[in-house]
N, C-alpha and C positions, 0 to 999 in steps of 0.2 A: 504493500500500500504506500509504503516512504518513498519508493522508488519512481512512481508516477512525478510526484512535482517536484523531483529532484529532477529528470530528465527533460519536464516541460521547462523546469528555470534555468537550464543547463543550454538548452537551446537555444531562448532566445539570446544569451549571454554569451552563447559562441557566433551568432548571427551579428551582436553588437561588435565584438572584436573583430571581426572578418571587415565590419565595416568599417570601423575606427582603424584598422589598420590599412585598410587600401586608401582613407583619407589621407594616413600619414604618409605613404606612397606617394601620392598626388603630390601633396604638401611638401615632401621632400623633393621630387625631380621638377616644382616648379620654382623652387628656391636657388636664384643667383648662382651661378660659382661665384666664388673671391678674386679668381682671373678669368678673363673672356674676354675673348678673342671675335672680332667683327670684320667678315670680309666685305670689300664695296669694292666687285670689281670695275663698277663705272669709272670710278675715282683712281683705281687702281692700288688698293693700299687694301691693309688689314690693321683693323687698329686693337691695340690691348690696353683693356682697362683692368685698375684693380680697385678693388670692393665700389666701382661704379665711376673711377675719376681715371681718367687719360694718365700710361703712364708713358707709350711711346705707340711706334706704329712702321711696319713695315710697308714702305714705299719703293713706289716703280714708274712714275710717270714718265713721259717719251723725253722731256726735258732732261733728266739724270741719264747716265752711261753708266750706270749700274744700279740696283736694287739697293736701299739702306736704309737702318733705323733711325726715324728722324719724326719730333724731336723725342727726346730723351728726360725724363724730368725727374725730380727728387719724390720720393714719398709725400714728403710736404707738395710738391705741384712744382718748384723751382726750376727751371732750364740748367740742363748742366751741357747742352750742345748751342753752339753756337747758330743763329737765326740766316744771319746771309748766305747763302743767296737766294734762298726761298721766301722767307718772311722777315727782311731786314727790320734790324731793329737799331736805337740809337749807338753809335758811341763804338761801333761794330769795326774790324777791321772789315775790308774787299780786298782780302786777296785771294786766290787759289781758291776761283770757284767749284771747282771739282771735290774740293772737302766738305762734305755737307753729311752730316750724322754720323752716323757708324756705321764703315763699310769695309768690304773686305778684296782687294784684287792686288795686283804687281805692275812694276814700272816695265819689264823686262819680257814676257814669254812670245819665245822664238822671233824676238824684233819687234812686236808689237807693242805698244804703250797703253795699258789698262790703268794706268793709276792717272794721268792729265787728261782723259780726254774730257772735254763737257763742252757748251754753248760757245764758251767763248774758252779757245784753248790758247790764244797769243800766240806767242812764236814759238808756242811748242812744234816738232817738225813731226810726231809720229812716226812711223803709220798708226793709227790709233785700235784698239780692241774694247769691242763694245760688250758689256755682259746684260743679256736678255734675260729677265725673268719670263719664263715656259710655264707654269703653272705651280698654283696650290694644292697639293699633294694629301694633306690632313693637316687638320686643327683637332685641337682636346683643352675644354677648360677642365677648372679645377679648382679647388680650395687652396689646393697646397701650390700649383703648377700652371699654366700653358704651356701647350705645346705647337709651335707650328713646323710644319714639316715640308719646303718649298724646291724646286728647282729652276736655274738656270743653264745658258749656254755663254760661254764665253766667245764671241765671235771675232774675227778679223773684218776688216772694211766690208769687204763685198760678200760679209753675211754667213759666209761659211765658219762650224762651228770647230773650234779648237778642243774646245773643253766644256764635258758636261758638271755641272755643279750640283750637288744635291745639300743642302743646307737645313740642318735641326736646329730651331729655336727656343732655349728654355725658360718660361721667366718664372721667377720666383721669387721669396724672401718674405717675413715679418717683417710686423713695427715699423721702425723707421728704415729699413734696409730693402733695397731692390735688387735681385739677381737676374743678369744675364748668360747664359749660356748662349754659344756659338758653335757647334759642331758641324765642320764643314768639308765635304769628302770630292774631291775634283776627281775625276776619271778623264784620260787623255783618248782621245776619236782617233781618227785616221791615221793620225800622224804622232812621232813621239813628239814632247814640247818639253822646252827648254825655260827653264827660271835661270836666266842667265843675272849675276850679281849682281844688285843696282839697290840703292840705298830707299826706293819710292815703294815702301808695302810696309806689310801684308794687312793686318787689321787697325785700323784705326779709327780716334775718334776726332773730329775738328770742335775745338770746345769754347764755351759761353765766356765774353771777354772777361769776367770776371777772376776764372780760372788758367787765368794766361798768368806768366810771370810779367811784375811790373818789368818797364821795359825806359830807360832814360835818355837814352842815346835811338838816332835812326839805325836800323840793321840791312842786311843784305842779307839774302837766300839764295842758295843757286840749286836751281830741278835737275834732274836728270837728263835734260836735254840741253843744260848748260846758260837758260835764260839765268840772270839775278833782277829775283826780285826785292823790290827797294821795302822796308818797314817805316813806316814813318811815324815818329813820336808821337805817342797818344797820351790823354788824359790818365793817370793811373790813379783815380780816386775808385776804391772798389774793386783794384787788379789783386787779388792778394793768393795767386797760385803758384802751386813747391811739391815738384817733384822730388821724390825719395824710391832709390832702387832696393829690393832686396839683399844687394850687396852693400848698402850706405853709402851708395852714390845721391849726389843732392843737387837741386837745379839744375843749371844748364850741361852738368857735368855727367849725368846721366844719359845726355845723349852718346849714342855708339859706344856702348858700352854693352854687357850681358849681365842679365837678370829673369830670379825666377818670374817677379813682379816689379810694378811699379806705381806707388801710392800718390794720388795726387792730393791733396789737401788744400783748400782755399773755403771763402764764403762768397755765397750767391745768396742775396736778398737777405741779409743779415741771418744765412741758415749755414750754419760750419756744412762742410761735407766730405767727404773720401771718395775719391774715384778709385777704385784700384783694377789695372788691367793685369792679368795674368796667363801667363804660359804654362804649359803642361810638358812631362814629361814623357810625354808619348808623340810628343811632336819633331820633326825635323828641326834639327838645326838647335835643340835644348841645351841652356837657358838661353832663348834670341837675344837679338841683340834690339835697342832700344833707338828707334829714331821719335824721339821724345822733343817738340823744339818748345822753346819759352815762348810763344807767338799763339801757342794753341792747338799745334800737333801733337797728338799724343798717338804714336804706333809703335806695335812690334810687329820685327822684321827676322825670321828668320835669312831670308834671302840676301842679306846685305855684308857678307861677310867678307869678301876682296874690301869694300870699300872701308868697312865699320873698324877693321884690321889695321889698315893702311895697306895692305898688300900681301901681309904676314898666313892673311887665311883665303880659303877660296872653297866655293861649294859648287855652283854652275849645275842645281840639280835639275836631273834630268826623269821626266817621268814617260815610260817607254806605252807606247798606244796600245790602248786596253787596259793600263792597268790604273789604280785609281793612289790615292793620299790622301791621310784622311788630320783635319786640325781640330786643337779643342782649345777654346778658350773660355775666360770666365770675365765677367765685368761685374763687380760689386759697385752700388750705387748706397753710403753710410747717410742717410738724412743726421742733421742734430748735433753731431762732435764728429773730431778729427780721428780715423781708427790709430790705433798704436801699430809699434811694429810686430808685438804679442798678438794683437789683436786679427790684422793680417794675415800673419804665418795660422793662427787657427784658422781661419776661412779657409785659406790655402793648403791645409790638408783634408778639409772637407770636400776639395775642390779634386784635388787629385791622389788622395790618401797617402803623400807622405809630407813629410816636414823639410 
């Protein structure tokens, strides 16, 4: 007799769980991730937000000569990539239109110049190589992650492709910290190709003048095609950027030189911050070498070793057709204080498991 409305109240109580929990179901899969990722291929871009505000955005319009993430900004929302030549902003240098966000190519493969070309190339003399972005491959948000997963072609002038690109992007971090990952895998087509030495790569970022080192005097630069370009003394109220290598290299001293990392430290919009790019040891050419300038370049370059040396070293590598190379890099983005060099080196073995 007990058994009766024990199984009648049994019932509707597993009818309410069944339904309370496909609510939660619902409830769950229609809640935000913390990263999300927005493709517009009209616009041509994908953009990544986190927990709902702009953190950066993978771009490709016909104007750029290569794919890059642009802009870049702090946890807090701060620019930490420099605005011209796309959305100039005051107070901004013009030079080296071709630096625009963060991006990844070379001065040098088999003669062609992938790192100057863009709208206005000057006297640069080429031949120039163009890298097309070919499609969006997957996306994955996430609480903890995005993932975007893209490819390009590395072309020469008349379209034909050198090198195919397949590029993993990871973004991540808490709090005040943004993480980039860049895992980037070239496979050579028809022909073998040549990274022949030249001081103009591999990954870099062109950065917000605030993280440029002040600067007192006018400067010269000279490209790889042998132009100098002139710097001309700017306002340094609010320049307050300093590089430091892994090895305790500082400033301008840091260029061409080898490091596992290199920490940049300055403030943007009265927010301290850390840029730190880092190398891996599973990459060619480990620890790179560092074309780091006080003007706002920040790259590592494995490929620049004749020059980086003075002559002492030399790589000229060569990747035979068909077969691929694959890079890892890490970009830490510190909102709020300057990281330490303790504080670094732990990133950096979360980054590549060792110390």
């Amino acid at each position: 007799m007990k058994t009766k409305p024990i199984k009648l109240f049994v019932a509707p109580l597993l009818a309410m769980a069944l339904l309370m929990g496909n609510n939660l179901q619902v409830a769950a899969q229609g809640k935000a991730k913390r990263f999300v990722l927005t493709e517009n291929k009209q616009e041509k871009r994908v953009d990544v937000t986190v927990e709902g505000k702009p953190f950066t955005s993978y771009v490709y319009p016909d104007v750029l000569k290569k794919p890059v993430l642009y802009p870049i900004r702090t946890a807090r929302g701060n620019f930490i990539t420099r605005a011209w030549p796309m959305d100039p902003r005051p107070g901004e240098r013009v030079d080296h239109p071709h630096h625009v966000g963060l991006w990844f190519n070379f001065g040098d493969v088999n003669g062609h110049d992938f790192w100057n070309n863009s709208n206005d190339t000057g006297s640069h003399k080429g031949p120039f190589g163009t890298i097309r972005h070919t499609r969006v491959n997957k996306m994955t948000n996430g609480d903890a992650k995005a993932e975007l997963e893209v490819s390009s072609e590395w072309q020469k002038p008349d379209g034909t492709a050198l090198i195919k690109e397949d590029t993993k992007y990871v973004f991540s971090g808490e709090g005040d910290s943004r993480i980039i990952d860049r895992i980037t895998t070239l496979t050579a087509l028809k022909e073998d190709v040549l990274f022949k030495d030249n001081k103009e790569g591999v990954i870099a970022i062109r950065l917000a003048r605030e993280l440029e080192h002040p600067s007192t005097k006018p400067e010269v630069f000279t490209d790889a095609s042998g132009k100098a370009t002139p710097v001309p003394v700017m306002n340094n109220e609010g320049v307050t950027g300093q590089y430091r290598s892994s090895e305790g290299k500082e400033g301008d001293a840091v260029w061409g030189t080898r490091g596992k990392w290199v920490n940049l430290t300055g403030v943007v919009g009265n927010e301290p911050v850390s840029v730190v790019l880092m190398d891996n040891p599973q990459n060619i050419g480990f620890p790179t070498y560092w074309h780091a300038r006080g003007y706002g370049l920040f790259a590592a370059n494995p490929f620049s070793q004749k020059v980086m040396s003075d002559g002492k070293e030399e790589l000229n590598y060569k990747l035979p057709a068909g077969k691929s190379v694959t890079f890892r890099h890490r970009v830490v983005i510190q909102s709020g204080s300057s990281l330490t060099e303790a504080q670094v080196n732990a990133q950096y073995q979360k980054f590549t498991g060792k110390k």
